[in-house]
N, C-alpha and C positions, 0 to 999 in steps of 0.2 A: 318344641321345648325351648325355653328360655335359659341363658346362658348366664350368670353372673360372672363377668369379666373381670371385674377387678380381682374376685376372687381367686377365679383362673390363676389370674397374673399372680399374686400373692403366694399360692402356693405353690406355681413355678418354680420363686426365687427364693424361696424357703430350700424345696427341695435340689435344687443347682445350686445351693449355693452348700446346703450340708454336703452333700455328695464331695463337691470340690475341698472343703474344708477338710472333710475326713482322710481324702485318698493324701494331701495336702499334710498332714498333722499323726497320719498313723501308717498309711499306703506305703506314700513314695518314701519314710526314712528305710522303712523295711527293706523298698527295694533297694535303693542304696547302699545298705548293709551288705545287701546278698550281692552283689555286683563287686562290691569293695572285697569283700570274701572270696571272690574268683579266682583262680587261679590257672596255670596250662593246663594242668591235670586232666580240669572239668572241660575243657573244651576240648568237641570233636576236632577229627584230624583236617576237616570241610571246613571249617569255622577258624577266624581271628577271635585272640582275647576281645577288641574290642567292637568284634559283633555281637560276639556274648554277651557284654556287660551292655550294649544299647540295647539287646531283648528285653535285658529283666529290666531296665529303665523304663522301659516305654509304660505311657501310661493305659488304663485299660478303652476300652472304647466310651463304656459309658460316662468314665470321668471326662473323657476328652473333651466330649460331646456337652459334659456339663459346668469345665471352666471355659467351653466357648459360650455359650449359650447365657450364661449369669449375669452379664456386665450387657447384654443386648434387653434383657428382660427386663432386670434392674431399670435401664433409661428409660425403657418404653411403659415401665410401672409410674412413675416416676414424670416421665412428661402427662402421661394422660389424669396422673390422679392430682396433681398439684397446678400443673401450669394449662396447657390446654389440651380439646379431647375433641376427636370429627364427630359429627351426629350425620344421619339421613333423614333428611323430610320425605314422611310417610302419607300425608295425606294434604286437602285443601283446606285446613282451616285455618293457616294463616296467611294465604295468599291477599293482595296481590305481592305480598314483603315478602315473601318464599313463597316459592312454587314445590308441587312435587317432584320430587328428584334432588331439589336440591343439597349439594352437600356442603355442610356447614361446619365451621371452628367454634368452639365454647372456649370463653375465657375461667377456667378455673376458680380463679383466687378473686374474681370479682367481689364475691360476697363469703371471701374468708377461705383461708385450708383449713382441707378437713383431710382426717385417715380413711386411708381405700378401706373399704367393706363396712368398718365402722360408722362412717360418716360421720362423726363425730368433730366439731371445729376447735382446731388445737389453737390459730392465729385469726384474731377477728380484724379483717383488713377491708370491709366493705358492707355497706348493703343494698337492697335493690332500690332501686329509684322509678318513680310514677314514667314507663314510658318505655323501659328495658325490654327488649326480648329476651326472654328468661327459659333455660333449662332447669327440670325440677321432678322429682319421681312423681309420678301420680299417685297421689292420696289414697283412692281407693285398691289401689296395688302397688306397690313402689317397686315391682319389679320393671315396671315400665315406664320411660321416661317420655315427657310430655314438652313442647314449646308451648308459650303463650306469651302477651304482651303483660306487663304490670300495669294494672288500673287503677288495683287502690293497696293504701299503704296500711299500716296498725293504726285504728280509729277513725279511719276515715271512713264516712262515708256515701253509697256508692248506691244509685238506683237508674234503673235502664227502660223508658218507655217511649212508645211508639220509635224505635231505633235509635232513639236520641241518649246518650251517655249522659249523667249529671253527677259530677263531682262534688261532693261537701254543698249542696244546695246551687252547686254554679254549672249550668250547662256547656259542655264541651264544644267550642265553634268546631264549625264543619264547611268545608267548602266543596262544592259538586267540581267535577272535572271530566265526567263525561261521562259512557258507557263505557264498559269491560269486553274486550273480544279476547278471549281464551283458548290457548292452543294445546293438542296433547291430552295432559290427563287433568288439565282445566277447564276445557270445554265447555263440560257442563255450566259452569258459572258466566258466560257469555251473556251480557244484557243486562250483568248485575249495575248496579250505579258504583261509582269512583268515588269517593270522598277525602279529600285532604282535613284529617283531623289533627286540631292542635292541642295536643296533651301536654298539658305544663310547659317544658324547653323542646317534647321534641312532636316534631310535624309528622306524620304518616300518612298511609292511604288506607283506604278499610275499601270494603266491598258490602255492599246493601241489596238483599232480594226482597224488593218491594213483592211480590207473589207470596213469601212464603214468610208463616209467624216463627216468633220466638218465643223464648223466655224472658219474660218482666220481673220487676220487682226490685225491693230496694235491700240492701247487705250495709251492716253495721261492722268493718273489719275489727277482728280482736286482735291483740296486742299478740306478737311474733307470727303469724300472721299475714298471708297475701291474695287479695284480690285480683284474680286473672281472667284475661278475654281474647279467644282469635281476633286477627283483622278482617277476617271475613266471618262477620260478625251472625249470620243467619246461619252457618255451615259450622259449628265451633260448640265442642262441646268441653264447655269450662267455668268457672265458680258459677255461674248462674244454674248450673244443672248439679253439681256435685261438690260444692262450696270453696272453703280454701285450701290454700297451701302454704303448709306450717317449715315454719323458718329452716328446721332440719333435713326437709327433702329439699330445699334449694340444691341446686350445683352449679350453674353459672351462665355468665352470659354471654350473648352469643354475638358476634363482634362479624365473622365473614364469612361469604359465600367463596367456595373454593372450588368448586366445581357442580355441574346439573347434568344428569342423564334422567331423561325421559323418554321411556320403551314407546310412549303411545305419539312422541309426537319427533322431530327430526334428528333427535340422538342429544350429544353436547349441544346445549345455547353457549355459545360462546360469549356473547354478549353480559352475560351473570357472571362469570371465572371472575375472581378479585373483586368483587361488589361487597362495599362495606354493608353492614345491617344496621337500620334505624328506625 
């Protein structure tokens, strides 16, 4: 079952936050009242006046529970929906730039706020750039969110044969760097070819299985609009298979690795903790 989280969050702080407001604005005068209205009379011979009036003071548990709990929610609504959000890398298709396991920071406000659940962009503060590792709901389900690189931008256009990328008519240099030895739950990709590719300002590595085909062909980006690609470009299923990704599922970009567990191969790399992304 799939969880929509923000929404989660959302109604959380809806509901902590009435709960508190009410016991706040209708509860506690009440008790108040009735405590101020105390007197010897009503108190047992066991009891001081003023353990009495702290009983009817106190608040009830579930208020307790709900003006502690509002201003925790609150921040954590709040950081994850506006400033930054952790992801898991689930699979090998953007290796060798992430592996699986890796856990990663998205920068929110890269390519604009927007409101939790709505998504909808209140402050237009960025947009993607030929080159980003981009967080972004997948098109054909947006309950699910996807990493890929940006390839291509609104009108550009973008055609992909024999593995070779070609930009607006200009082919992408590529420099070989060796073979791939892959450990854990990369394995499988062991043997692939290395390549230092120079995408506009920024350099990467891709991964190339000379064994096994792809997807060809050329895409015309439409305007709001984005053309996306794994680095491991044969293992990567993205606009070449399922086309684009429209300006409204963006969410953001993803800036660092913060930590990597991988069950199949020696636990934490340590060596990935604090590795920028580029």
């Amino acid at each position: 079952m799939d969880f929509n989280f923000p929404a989660i969050m959302v109604s959380a702080v809806f509901i902590t936050g009435i709960i508190w407001l009410f016991d706040a604005y209708v509860l506690a005068p009440k008790r108040r009242a009735a405590a101020d209205a105390l007197s010897e009379q009503n108190v047992s011979p066991t009891a001081t006046l003023s353990e009495a009036k702290e009983k009817l003071l106190k608040e009830p548990v579930l208020v307790e529970y709900a003006r502690s709990l509002f201003p925790v929610i609150l921040a954590v609504l709040v950081l994850r929906s506006f400033l930054v959000e952790p992801f898991r890398i689930p699979s090998n298709s953007m290796m060798p730039t992430l592996l699986t396991g890796d856990f990663i920071l998205v920068n929110k406000f890269s390519y604009g706020v927007r409101l939790p659940v709505l998504n909808s962009k209140i402050i237009d503060v960025g947009e993607p750039k030929r080159g980003d590792v981009m967080v972004f709901r997948y098109p054909k389900d947006p309950s699910i969110d996807y990493i890929k690189r940006v390839i291509g931008l609104p009108g550009d256009k973008i055609a992909y044969y024999n593995k070779q990328l070609i930009v607006n008519g200009e082919p992408v240099k590529q420099e070989a760097k060796g073979t791939y030895i892959g450990i854990g739950s990369g394995v499988s990709m062991s043997g692939a070819k290395v390549l230092l590719e120079h995408l506009s300002n920024v350099d990467h590595d891709i991964l190339i299985d000379e064994n096994r085909g792809t997807m060809e062909g050329e895409f015309i980006v439409p305007e709001g609009q984005y053309f996306v690609m794994g680095d491991n470009r044969d293992n990567s299923n993205d606009s070449r298979y399922w086309g684009f990704v429209p300006e409204e599922n963006l969410v953001g970009k993803a800036f660092m690795i913060w930590m990597n567990w991988d069950s199949k191969a020696s636990g934490i790399a340590w060596d990935r903790l604090g590795s920028s992304i580029k």
